[in-house]
LOROGU-630633 format. One record per residue (C-alpha): x, y, z. Coordinates in Angstrom, 3 decimals. Each point is the difference from the previous one (the first is absolute). Layout:
N
<px:X	py:Y	pz:Z> .
...
end
This chain:
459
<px:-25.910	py:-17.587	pz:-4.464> .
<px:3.245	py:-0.053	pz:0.779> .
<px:3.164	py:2.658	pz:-0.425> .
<px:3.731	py:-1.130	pz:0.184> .
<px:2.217	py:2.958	pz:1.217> .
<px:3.765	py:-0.107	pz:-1.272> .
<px:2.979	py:1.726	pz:1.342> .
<px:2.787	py:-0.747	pz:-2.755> .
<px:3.424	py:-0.817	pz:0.742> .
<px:2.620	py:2.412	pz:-1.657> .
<px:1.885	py:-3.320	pz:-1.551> .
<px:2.456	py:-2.554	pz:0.798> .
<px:4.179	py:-0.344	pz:0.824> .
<px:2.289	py:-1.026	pz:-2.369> .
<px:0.405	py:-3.196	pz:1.436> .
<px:-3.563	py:-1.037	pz:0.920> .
<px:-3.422	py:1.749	pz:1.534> .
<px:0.410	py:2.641	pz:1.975> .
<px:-2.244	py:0.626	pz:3.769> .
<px:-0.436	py:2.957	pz:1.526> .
<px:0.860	py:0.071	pz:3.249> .
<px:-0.534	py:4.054	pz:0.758> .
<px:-3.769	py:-0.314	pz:-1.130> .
<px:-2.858	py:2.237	pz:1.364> .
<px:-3.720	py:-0.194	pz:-0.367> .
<px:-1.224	py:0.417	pz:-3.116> .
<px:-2.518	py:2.712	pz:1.218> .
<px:-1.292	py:0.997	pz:-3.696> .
<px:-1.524	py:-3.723	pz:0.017> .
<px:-1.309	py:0.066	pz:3.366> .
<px:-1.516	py:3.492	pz:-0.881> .
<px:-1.706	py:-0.892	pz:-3.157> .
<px:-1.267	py:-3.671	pz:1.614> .
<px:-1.853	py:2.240	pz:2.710> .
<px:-1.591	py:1.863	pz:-2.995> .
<px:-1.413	py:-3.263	pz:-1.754> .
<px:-3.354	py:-0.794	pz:0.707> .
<px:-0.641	py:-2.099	pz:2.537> .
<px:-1.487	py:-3.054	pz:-1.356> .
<px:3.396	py:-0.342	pz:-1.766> .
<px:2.345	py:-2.087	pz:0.828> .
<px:3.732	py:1.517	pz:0.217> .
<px:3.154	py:-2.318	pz:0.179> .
<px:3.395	py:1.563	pz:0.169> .
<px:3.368	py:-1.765	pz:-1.410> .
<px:2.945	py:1.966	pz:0.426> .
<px:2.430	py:-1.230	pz:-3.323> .
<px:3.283	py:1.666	pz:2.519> .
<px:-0.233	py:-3.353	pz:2.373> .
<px:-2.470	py:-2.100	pz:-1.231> .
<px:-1.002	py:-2.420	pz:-2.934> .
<px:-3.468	py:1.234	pz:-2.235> .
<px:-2.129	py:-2.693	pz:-0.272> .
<px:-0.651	py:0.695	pz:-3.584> .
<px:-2.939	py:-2.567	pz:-0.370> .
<px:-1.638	py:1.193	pz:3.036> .
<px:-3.598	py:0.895	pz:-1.270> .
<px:-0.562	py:3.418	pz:0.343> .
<px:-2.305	py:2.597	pz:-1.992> .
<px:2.512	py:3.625	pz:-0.368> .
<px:3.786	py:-0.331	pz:0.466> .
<px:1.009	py:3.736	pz:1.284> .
<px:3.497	py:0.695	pz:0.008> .
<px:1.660	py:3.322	pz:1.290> .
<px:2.333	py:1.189	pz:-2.257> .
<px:3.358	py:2.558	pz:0.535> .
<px:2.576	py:0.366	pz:-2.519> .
<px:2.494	py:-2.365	pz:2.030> .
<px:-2.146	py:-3.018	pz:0.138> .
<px:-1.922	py:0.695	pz:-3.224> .
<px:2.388	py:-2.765	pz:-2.272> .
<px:-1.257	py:-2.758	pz:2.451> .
<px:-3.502	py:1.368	pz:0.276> .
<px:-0.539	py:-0.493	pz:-3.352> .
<px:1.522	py:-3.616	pz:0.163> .
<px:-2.993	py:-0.562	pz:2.580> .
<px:-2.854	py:1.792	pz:-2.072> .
<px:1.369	py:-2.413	pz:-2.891> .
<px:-0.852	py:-2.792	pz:2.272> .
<px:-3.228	py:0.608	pz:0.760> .
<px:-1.365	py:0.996	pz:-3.286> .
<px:1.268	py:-3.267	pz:-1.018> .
<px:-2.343	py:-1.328	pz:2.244> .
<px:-2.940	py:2.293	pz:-1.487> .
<px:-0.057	py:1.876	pz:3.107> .
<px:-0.262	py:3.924	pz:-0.322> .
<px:2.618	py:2.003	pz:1.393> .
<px:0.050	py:3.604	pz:1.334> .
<px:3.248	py:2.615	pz:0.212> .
<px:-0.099	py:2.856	pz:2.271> .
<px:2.793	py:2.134	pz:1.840> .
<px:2.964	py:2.115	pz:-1.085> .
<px:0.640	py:-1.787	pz:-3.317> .
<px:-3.248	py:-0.391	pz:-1.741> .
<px:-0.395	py:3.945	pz:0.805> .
<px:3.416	py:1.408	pz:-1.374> .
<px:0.016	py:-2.605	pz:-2.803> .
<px:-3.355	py:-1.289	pz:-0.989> .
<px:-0.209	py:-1.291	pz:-3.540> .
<px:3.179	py:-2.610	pz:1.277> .
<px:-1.773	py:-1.087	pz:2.724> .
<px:-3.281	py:-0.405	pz:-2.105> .
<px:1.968	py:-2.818	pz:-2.263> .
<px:-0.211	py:-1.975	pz:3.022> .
<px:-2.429	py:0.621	pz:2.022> .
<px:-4.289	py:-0.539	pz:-1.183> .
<px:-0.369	py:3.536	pz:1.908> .
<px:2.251	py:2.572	pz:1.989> .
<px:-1.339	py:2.434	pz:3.050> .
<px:2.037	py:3.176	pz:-0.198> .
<px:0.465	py:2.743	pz:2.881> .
<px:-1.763	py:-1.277	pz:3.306> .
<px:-2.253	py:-2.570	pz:-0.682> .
<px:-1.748	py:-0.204	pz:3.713> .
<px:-3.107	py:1.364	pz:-1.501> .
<px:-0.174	py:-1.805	pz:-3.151> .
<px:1.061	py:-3.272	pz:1.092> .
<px:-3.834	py:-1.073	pz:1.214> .
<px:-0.656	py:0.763	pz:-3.300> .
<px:2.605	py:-1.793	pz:-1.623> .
<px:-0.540	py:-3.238	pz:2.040> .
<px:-3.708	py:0.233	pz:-1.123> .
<px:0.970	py:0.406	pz:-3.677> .
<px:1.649	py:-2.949	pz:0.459> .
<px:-2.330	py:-2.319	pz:1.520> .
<px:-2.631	py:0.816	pz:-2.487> .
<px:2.487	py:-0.481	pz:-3.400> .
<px:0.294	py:3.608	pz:-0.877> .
<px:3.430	py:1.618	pz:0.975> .
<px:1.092	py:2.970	pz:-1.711> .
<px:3.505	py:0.126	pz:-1.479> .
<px:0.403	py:3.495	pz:2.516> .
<px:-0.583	py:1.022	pz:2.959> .
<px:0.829	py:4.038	pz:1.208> .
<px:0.111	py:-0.306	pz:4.242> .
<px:0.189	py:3.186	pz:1.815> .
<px:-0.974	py:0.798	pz:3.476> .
<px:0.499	py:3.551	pz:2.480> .
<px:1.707	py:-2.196	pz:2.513> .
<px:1.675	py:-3.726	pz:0.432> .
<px:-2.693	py:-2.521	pz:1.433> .
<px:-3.296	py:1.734	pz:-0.020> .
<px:-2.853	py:-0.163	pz:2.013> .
<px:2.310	py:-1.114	pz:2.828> .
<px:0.304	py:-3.489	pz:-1.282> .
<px:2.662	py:-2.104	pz:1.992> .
<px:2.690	py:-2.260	pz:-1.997> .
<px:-0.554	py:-4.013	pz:-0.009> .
<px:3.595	py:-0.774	pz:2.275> .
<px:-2.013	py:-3.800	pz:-0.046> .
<px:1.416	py:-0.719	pz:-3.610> .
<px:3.550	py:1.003	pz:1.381> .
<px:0.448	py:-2.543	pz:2.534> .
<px:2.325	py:-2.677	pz:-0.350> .
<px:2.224	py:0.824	pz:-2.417> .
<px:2.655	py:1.308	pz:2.358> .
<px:-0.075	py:3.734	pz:-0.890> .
<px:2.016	py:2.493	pz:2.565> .
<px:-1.744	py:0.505	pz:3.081> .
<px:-0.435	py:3.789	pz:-0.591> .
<px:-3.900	py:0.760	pz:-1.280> .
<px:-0.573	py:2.381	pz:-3.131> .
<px:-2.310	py:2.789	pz:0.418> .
<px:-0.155	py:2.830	pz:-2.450> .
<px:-1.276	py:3.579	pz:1.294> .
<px:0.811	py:2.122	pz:-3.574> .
<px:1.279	py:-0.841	pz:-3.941> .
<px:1.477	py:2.260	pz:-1.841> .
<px:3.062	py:2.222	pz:0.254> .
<px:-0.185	py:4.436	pz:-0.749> .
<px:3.446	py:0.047	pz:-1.600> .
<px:1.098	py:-0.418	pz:-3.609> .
<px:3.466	py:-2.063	pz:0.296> .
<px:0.369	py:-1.086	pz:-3.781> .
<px:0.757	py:-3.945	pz:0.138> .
<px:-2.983	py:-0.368	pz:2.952> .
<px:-2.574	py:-1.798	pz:-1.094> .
<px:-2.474	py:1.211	pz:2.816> .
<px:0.373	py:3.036	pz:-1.310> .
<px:-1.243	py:-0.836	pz:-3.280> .
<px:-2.750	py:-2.487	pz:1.236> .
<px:-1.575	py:2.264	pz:2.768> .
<px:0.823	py:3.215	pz:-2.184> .
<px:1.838	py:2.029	pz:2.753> .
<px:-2.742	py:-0.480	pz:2.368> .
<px:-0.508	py:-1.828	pz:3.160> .
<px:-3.525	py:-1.246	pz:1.218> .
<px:-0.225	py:-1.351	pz:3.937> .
<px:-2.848	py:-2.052	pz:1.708> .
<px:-2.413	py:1.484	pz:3.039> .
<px:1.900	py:-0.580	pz:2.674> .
<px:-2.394	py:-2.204	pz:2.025> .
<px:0.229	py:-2.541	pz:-2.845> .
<px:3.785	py:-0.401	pz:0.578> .
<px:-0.552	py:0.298	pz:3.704> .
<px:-2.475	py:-2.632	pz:-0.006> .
<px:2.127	py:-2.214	pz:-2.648> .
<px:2.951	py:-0.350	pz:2.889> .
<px:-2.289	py:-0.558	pz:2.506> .
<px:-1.462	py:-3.029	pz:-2.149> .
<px:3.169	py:-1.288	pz:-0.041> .
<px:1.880	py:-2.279	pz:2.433> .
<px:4.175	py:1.658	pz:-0.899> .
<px:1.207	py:2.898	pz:2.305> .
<px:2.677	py:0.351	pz:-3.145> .
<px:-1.649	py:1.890	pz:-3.133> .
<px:1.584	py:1.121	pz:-3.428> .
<px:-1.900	py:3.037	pz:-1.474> .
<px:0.362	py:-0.854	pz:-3.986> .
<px:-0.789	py:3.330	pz:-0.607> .
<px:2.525	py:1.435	pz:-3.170> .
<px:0.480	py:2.855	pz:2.301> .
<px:-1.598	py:0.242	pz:3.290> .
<px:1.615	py:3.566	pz:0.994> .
<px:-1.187	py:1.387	pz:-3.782> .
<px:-2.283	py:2.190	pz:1.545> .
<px:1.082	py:1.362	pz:3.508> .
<px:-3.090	py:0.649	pz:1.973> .
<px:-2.012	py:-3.108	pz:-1.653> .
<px:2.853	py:-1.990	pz:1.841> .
<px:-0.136	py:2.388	pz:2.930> .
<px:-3.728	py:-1.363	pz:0.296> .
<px:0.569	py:-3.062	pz:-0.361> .
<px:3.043	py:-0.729	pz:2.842> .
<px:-2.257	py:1.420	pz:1.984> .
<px:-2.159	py:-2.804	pz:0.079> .
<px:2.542	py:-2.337	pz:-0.139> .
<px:1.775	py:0.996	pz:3.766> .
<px:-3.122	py:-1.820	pz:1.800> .
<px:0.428	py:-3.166	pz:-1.871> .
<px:4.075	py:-0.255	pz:1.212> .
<px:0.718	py:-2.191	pz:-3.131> .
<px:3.203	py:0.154	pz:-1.545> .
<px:0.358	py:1.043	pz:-3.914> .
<px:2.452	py:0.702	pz:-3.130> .
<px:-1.292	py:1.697	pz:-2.673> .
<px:1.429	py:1.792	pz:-2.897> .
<px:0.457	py:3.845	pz:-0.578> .
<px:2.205	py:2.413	pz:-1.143> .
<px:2.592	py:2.058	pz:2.029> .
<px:-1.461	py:3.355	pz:0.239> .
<px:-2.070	py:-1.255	pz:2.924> .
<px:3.201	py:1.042	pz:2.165> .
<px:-1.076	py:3.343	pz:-1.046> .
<px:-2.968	py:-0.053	pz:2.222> .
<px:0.432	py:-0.203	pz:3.483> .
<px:-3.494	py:-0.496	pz:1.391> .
<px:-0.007	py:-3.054	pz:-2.812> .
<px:3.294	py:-1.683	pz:1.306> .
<px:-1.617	py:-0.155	pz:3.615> .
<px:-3.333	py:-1.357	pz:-1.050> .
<px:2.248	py:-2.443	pz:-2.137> .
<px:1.817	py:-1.290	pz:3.374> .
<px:-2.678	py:0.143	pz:2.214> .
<px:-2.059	py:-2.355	pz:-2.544> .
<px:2.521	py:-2.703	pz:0.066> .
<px:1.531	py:0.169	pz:-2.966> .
<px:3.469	py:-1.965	pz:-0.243> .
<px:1.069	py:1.458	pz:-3.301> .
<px:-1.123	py:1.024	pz:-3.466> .
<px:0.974	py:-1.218	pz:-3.748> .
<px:2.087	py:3.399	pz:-1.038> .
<px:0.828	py:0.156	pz:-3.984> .
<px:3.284	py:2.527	pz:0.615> .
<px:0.690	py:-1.258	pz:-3.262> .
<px:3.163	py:1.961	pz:-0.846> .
<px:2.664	py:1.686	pz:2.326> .
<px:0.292	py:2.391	pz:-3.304> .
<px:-1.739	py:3.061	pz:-0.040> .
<px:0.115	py:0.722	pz:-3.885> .
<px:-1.646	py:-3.955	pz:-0.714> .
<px:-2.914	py:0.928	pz:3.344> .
<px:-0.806	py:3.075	pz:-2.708> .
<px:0.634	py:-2.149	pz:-2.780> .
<px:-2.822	py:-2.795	pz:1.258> .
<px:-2.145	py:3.373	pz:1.071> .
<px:-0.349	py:-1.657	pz:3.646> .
<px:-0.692	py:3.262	pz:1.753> .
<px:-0.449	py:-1.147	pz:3.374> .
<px:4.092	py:-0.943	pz:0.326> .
<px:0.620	py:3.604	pz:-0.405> .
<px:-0.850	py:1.131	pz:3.238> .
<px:-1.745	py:3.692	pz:0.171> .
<px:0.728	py:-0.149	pz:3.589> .
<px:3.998	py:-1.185	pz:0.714> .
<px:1.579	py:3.086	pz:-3.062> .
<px:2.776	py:-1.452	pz:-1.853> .
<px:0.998	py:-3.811	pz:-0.648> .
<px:1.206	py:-1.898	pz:2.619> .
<px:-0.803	py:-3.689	pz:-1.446> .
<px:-2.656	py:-0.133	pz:2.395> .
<px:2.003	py:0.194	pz:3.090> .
<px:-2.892	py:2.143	pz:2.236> .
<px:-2.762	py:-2.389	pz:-1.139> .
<px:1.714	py:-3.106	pz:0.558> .
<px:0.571	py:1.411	pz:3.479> .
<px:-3.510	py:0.870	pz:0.414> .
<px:-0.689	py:-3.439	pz:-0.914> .
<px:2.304	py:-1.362	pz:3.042> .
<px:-0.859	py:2.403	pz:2.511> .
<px:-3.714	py:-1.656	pz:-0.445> .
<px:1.616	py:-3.301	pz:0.337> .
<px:-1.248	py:-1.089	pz:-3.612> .
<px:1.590	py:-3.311	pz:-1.944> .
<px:0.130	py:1.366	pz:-3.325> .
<px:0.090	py:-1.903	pz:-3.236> .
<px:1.828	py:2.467	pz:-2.063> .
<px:-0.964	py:-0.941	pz:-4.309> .
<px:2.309	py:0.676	pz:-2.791> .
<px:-0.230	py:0.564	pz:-3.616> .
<px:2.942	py:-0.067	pz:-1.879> .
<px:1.154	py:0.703	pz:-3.798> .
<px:-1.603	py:3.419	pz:-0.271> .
<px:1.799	py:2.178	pz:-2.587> .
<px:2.383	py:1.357	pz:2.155> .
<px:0.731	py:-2.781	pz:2.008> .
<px:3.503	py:-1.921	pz:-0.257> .
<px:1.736	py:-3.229	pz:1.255> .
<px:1.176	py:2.176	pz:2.652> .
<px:-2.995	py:1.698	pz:0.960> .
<px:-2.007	py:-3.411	pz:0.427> .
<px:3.156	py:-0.986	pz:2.452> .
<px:-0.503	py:3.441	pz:2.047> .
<px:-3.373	py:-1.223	pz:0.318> .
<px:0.459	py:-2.668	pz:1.507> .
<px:3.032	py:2.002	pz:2.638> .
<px:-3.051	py:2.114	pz:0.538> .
<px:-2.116	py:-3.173	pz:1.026> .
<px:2.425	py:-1.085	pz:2.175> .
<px:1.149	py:3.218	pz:1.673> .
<px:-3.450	py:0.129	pz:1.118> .
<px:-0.296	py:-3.469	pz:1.257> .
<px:-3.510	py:-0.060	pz:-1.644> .
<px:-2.010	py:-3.042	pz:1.426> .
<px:-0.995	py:-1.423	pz:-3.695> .
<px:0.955	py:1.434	pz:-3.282> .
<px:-0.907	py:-1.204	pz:-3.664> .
<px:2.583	py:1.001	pz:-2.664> .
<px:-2.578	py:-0.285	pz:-3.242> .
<px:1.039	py:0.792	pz:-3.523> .
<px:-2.030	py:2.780	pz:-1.328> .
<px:-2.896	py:-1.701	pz:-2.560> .
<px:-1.557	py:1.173	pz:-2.890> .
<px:-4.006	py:-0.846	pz:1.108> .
<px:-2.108	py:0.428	pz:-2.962> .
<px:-2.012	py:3.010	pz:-0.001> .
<px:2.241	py:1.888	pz:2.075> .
<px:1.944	py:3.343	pz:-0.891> .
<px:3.118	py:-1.810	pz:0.139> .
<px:-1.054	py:-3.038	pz:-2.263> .
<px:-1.173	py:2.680	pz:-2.963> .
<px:3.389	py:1.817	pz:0.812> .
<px:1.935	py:-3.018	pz:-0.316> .
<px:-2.010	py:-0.758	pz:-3.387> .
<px:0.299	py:2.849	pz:-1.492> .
<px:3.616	py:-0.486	pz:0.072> .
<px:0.516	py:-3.389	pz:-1.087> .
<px:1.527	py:-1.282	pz:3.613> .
<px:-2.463	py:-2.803	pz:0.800> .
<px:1.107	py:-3.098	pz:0.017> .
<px:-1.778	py:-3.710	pz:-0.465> .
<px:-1.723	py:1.489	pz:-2.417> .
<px:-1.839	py:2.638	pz:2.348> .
<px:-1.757	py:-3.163	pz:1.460> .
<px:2.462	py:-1.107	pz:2.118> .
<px:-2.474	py:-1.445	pz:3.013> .
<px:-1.262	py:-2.701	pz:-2.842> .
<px:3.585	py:-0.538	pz:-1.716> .
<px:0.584	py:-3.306	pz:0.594> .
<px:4.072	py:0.853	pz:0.494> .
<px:-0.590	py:2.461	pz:2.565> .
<px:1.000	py:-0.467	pz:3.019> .
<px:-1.410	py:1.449	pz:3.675> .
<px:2.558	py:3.399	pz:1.394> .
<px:1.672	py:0.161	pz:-3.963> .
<px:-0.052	py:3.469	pz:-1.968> .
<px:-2.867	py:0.434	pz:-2.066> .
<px:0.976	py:3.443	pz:-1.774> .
<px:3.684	py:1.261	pz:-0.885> .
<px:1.405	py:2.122	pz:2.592> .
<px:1.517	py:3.308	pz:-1.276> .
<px:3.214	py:-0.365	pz:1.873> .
<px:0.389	py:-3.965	pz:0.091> .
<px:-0.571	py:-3.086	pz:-1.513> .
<px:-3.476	py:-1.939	pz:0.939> .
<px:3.071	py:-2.549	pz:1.327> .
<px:1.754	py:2.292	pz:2.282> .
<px:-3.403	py:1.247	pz:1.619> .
<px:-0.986	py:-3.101	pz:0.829> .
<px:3.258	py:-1.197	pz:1.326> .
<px:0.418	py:3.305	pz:2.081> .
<px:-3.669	py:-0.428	pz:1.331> .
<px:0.650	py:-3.791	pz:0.792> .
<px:3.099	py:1.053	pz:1.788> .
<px:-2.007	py:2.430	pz:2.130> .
<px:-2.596	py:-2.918	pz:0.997> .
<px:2.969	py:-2.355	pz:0.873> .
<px:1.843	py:2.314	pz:2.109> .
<px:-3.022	py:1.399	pz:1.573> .
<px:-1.287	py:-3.581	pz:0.707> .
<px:3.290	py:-1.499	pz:1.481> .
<px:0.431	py:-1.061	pz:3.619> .
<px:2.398	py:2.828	pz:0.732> .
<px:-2.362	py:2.689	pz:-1.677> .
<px:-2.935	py:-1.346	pz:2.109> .
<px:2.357	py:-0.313	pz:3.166> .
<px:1.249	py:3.515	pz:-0.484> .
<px:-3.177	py:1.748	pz:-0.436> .
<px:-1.888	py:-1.278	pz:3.028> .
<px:1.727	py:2.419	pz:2.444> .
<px:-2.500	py:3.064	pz:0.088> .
<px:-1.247	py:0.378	pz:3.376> .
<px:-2.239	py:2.299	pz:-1.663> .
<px:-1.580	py:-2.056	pz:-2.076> .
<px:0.829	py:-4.253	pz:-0.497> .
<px:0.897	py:-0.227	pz:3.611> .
<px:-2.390	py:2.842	pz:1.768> .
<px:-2.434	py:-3.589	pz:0.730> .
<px:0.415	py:-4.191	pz:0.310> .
<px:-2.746	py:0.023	pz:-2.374> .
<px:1.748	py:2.329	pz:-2.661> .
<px:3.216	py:-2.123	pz:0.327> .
<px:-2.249	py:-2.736	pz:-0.726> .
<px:-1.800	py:1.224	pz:-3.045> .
<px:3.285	py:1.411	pz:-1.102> .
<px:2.357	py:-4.009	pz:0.474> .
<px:-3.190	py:-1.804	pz:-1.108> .
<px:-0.862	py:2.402	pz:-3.257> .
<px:3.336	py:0.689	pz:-0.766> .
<px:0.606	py:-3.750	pz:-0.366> .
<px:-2.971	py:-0.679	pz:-2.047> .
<px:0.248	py:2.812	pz:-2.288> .
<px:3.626	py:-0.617	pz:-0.566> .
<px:-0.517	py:-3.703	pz:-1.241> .
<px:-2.657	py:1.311	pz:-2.327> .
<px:1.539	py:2.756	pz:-1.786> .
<px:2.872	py:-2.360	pz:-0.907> .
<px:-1.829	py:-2.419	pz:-0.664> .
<px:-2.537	py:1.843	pz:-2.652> .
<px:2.979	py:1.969	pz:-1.998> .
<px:0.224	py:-1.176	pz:-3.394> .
<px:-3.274	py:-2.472	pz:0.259> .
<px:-2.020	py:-0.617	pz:-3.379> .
<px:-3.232	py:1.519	pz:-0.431> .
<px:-2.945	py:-3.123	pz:-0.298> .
<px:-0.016	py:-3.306	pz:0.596> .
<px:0.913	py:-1.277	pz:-3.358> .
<px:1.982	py:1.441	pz:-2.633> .
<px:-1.854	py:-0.351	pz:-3.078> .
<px:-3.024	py:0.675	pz:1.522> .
<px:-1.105	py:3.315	pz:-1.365> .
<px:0.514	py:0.094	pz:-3.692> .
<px:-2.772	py:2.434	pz:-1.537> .
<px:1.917	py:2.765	pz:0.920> .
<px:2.219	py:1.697	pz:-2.046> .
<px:2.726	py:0.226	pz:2.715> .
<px:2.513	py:1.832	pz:-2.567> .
<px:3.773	py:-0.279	pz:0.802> .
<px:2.925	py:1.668	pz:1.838> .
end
């Protein structure tokens, strides 16, 4: 038997296909591939950088689905099944919005599927799948099994290596979707499994996927701890009130870490209450500074942050998205992504939206065959869907200019504190700059007409 993994692209320029030269690993695949049995054989074709060879023989297509890539995903399912082979949907989409997925896929996996996959791979080999599949599991990769990095060689991913030591997230900000998938709650692997996962490994440079790392304080305490032997460098992602623990900022330098994924999301307090992010409103630092003492807590540990953005909440403004970005700048943040805040089905925010008749694209707007990548979904209370995405795109130009980047480099603290910071931060800065110009206002799928059974309404 044979099983084809798929990593969909999210869709193609306006002016012809569209590479991505920023990808990473697609560790879900590599993760599930080390769950099949092993009598199985696994390819891997990665639809970002490569052709699918569509008339390759193969047994189960399985194709890992988020709400980004899920147009094109379904443009590949509609291949195979074509071809009469079976296809399988698992990940974020197929869990917050089943019955859609289940009009194009022969079966979905929702929630985890490590423990079910055997299962469904078995299904499959003897002519018998179910329609679903519920996954669930206490931690990420049990029983210590390692990911298959063999299917990831050769297609010219980033030379950092994907490891994940938790999922989840404990807090309830309204548009996250990891808050509604994990349901507040944040599971982590035993540490010798993620010990022993680096060490099986050939990078010194790891990313820790994990939605939050710093979620729960002493679990990450734990785990740095067995990370300062290894002397690997790492990013991660985590929310700001680590700087409120001391002991947990010196375990965080002394582990290697260059720098964490931050979602600041607003410099206004009243839309950080709004979006019920409770960890931007420090219980430590009294009164609202716009994160001036974390940020510095952040520098005096010599960390590269990647500061995220949301912006349209319902008391933002054309010129609170520009204070934003004078916030990102004052800062001289190492990386920063200016997003417009999106309605992800099943979230709080999506119902709210709903409720009051502000979605656009028909409340579908990741299938919409108009909709274009970094464009308002929703109408903003104090602006037009036009002016928030002009203001945002105006934040991403200026932001990813050669002045901006020239100009934010001189923190001795931070960018400059190391030659191999000042590397990461030329080399990344260039890369990430071509690629979030290069994205904005992209189409969603390959082909235009290609999904037509939905009922994609109208704006």
């Amino acid at each position: 038997m044979k099983v084809t993994f798929l990593r969909p692209n999210i869709g193609r320029l306006e002016n012809g296909p569209y590479i991505d030269e920023g990808r990473m690993e697609p560790l879900t695949l590599g993760v599930l591939a080390a769950y099949t049995p092993r009598d199985v054989e696994c390819v891997l074709y990665d639809d970002r950088m490569e052709h699918i060879p569509f008339d390759e023989p193969t047994d189960l297509a399985a194709i890992s689905v988020e709400i980004y890539n899920a147009r094109r995903a379904y443009e590949i399912a509609a291949e195979y099944r074509k071809r009469g082979v079976p296809v399988v949907m698992g990940g974020f989409q197929p869990t917050l919005v089943p019955d859609e997925c289940l009009q194009h896929a022969d079966t979905i996996v929702t929630g985890d599927a490590e423990i079910v996959w055997p299962q469904v791979v078995n299904d499959a080999r003897n002519g018998n799948l179910k329609r679903r599949y519920a996954g669930s599991t206490d931690y990420p990769q049990p029983r210590g099994v390692l990911t298959r990095r063999d299917l990831f060689a050769g297609k010219g991913y980033l030379p950092i290596s994907l490891i994940q030591y938790g999922r989840g997230c404990r807090f309830a900000c309204d548009f996250c979707v990891i808050s509604t998938y994990f349901n507040r709650k944040q599971c982590v692997r035993p540490i010798q499994d993620v010990v022993a996962e680096i060490e099986d490994q050939d990078r010194k440079f790891v990313f820790f996927v994990d939605d939050n790392l710093v979620s729960s304080h002493e679990s990450a305490k734990e785990l740095l701890r067995a990370l300062i032997p290894l002397k690997i460098r790492w990013v991660s992602q985590g929310s700001i009130d680590m700087t409120e623990d001391p002991e947990l900022m010196e375990l965080i330098e002394a582990s290697g870490c260059q720098g964490f994924v931050i979602g600041f999301e607003s410099v206004q307090p009243s839309s950080v209450r709004g979006m019920r992010k409770a960890c931007n409103l420090s219980k430590k630092f009294d009164g609202w500074d716009r994160y001036a003492r974390q940020v510095e807590v952040l520098r005096e540990h010599h960390l590269q942050t990647w500061a995220a953005f949301t912006l349209g909440h319902d008391t933002d403004t054309v010129e609170s998205v520009a204070e934003t970005l004078q916030f990102a700048e004052e800062h001289k943040f190492c990386f920063a992504a200016f997003n417009i805040l999106m309605p992800y089905p099943s979230t709080p925010l999506y119902a709210q939206l709903e409720s009051e008749g502000r979605l656009l694209w028909g409340g579908k707007w990741w299938l919409h065959p108009e909709y274009r990548f970094n464009h308002a979904a929703f109408i903003p209370k104090n602006m037009t869907p036009e002016e928030l995405t002009e203001a945002v795109f105006k934040c991403r130009v200026r932001w990813n200019s050669v002045p901006s980047i020239l100009t934010r480099v001189w923190d001795f603290q931070t960018h400059m504190s190391s030659p191999y910071r000042l590397g990461t931060y030329f080399v990344y800065n260039k890369l990430f700059a071509s690629e979030a110009l290069t994205k904005h206002g992209m189409y969603f799928g390959k082909h235009e007409d290609s999904i037509t059974m939905v009922d994609h309404g109208a704006r």
